[in-house]
N, C-alpha and C positions, 0 to 999 in steps of 0.2 A: 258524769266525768268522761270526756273523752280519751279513747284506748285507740293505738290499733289493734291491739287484743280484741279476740270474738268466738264467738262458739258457731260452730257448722252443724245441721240437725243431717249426719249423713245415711248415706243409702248404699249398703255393702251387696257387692254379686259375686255370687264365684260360680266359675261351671265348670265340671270336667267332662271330659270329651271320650278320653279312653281312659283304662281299656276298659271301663263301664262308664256311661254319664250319667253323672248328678251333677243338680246344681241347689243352689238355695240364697235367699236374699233376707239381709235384715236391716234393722234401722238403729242406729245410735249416735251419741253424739260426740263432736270432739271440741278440744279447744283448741284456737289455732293464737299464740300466747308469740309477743313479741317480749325476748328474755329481758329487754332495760326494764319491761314492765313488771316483772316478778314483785317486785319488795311491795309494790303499791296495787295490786289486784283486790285487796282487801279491801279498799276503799271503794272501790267499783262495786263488791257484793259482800255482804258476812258470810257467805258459804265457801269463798276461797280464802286458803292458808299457803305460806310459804317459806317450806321449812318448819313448820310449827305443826299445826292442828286448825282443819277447817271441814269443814264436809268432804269436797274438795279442796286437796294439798297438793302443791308439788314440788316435789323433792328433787334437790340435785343429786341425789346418789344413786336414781332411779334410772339416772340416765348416762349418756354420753363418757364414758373413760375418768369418770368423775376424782376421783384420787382425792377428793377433801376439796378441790375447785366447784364454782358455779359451773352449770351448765354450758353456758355462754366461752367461759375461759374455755373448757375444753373443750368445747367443736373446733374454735377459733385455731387451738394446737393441733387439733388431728386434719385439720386442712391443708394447715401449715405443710404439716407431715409429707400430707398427700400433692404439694409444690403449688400451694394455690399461691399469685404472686400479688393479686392485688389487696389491697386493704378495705378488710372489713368493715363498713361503718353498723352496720343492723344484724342483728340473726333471729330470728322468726321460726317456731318451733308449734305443728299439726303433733297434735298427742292425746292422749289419755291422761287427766289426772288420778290420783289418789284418790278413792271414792270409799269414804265411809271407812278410812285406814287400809283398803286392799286396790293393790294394783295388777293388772297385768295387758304388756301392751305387743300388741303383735306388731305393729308397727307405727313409728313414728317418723315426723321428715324434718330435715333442717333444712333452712334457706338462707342463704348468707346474700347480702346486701353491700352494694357499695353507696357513697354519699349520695347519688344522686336515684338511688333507690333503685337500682338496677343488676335484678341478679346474676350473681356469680358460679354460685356452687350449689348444689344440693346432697344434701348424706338421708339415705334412708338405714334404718336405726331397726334391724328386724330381731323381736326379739322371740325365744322357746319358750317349751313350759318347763324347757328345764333348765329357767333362769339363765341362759348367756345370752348373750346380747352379738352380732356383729354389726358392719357398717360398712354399707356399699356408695362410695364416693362416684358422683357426676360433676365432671368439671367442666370452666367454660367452655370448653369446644365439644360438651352434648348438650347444646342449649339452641333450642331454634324456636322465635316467635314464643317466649316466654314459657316452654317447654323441653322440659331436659328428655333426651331419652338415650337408653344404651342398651348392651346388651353383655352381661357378667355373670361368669360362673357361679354357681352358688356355693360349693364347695362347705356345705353347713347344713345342719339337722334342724329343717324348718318342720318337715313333715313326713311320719315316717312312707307314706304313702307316694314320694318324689323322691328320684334318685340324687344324691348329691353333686355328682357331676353336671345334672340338666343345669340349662342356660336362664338365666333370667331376664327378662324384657319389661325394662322400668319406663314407662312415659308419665314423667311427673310432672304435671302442669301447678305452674306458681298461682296457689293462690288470690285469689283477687276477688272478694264477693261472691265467686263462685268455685265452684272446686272439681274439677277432674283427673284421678289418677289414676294409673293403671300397671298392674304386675301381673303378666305371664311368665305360664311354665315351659320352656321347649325341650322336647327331646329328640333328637336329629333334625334337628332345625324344624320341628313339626309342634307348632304352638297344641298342648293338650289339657293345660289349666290356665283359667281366665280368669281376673277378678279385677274389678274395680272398687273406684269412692265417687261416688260424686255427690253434690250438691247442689240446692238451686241458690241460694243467699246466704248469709253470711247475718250472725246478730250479734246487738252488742250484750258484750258482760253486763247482766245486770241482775239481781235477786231474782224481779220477776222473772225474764225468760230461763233462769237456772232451775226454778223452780217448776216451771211449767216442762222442760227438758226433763229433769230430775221423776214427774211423775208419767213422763211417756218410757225414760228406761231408766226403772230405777237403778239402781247397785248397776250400774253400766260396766264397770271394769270386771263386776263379779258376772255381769249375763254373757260378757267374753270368752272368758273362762270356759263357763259350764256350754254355751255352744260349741266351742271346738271340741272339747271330748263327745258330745251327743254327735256331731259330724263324724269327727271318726269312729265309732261306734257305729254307726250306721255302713259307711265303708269298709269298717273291717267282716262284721257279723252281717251284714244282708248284702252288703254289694258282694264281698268276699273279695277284695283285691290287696294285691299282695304289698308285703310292708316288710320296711327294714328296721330291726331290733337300734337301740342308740349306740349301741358298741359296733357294730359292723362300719369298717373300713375308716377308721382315726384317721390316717391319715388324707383322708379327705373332709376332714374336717379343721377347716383354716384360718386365721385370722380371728378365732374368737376371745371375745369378751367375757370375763367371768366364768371362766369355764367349768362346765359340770362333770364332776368326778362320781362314780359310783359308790357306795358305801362298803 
């Protein structure tokens, strides 16, 4: 069955710089899911479900300002929002699914499409571990040579390790068989955390490559998870650098989605 749905085997870096360096690299994989496709991904493999139950499932409630809408519907309105004026023909979604009923996605990218398959807009979709979600809008005028790039306040609790205020520096290159993206951290205009995605090729959805993906990481959305707390654990107890509690300074904490309340 022909898709433009595919799965990327990627290769994650990050390094920090100050005021200790680490860095560390690992491997996992995503799916890079065009949403007209959703309803029909089943047919492509028995291990994806939508909205239902599959190995892999993807839920619209997982994502995007969902309110009871498809994925799709609500990128299309927070575009809107953000004065995108031309019309949408496609939207193309780099994500993590539901693996094995657990998710958790640090980040995800939207790509909006007009008819002649030429993109528009992109929303990077960052989420916490303590469930909120925001969404950093690039529109056509940061797009060059089929890469968007900007530079936006974070003003959000990604890590407690970076100050909310520092800058962020998205160059997110569209997809296309191969994949290069890129989020730095600045602080006085002085790049001090680096991380990319990249890949070399692009596969199609299909059992066998799911499977074969499936036994290089397994519970992938679960090996997310338990790396980031091993990372910062390591940063807080051996590096020793210093960190900000998730109550410190609300009000720089903006635009969020779902937001986390304490108990």
């Amino acid at each position: 069955m022909d898709l433009n749905s595919c799965i990327y085997e990627v290769k994650i870096w990050h390094e920090r710089r100050s005021p200790k360096v680490y860095g560390f690299t690992h491997q996992i994989f995503m799916f890079y899911l065009d949403l007209d496709e959703l309803p029909k991904l089943y047919k492509a493999s028995w291990m994806i479900g939508y909205n239902s139950w599959g190995i892999y499932d993807f839920k619209d409630r997982d994502h995007i300002r969902s309110h009871g809408q498809t994925a799709k519907e609500s990128v299309l309105n927070y575009v809107k929002d953000k004065g995108l004026k031309e019309t949408v023909a496609k939207v193309k979604l780099l994500t993590n699914l539901r693996a094995f009923g657990y998710i958790f996605n640090p980040v995800s990218f939207y790509f909006c499409f007009d008819a002649l398959n030429k993109p528009l807009c992109a929303v990077a979709e960052i989420g916490n571990t303590f469930g909120e979600l925001k969404y950093f809008y690039l529109g056509p005028d940061k797009i060059s040579s089929e890469c968007f790039v900007d530079q936006q306040t974070k003003y959000y609790y990604i890590s407690p390790f970076t100050d909310l205020d520092n800058q962020l520096e998205f160059r997110i290159q569209v997809p296309d068989g191969r994949m290069n993206i890129a989020i730095d951290v600045l602080k006085n205009k002085e790049k001090f955390y680096l991380t990319t995605m990249t890949a070399k090729r692009s596969q199609a959805i299909t059992s066998d490559n799911l499977l074969w993906a499936t036994l290089k990481s397994p519970l992938v959305t679960l090996k997310v998870i338990v790396l980031i707390h091993w990372h910062a654990a390591v940063l807080h107890f051996a590096k020793k650098i210093p960190h900000h509690a998730k109550e410190e300074n609300p009000q720089l904490q903006r635009e969020v989605y779902r937001e986390w309340h304490k108990n």
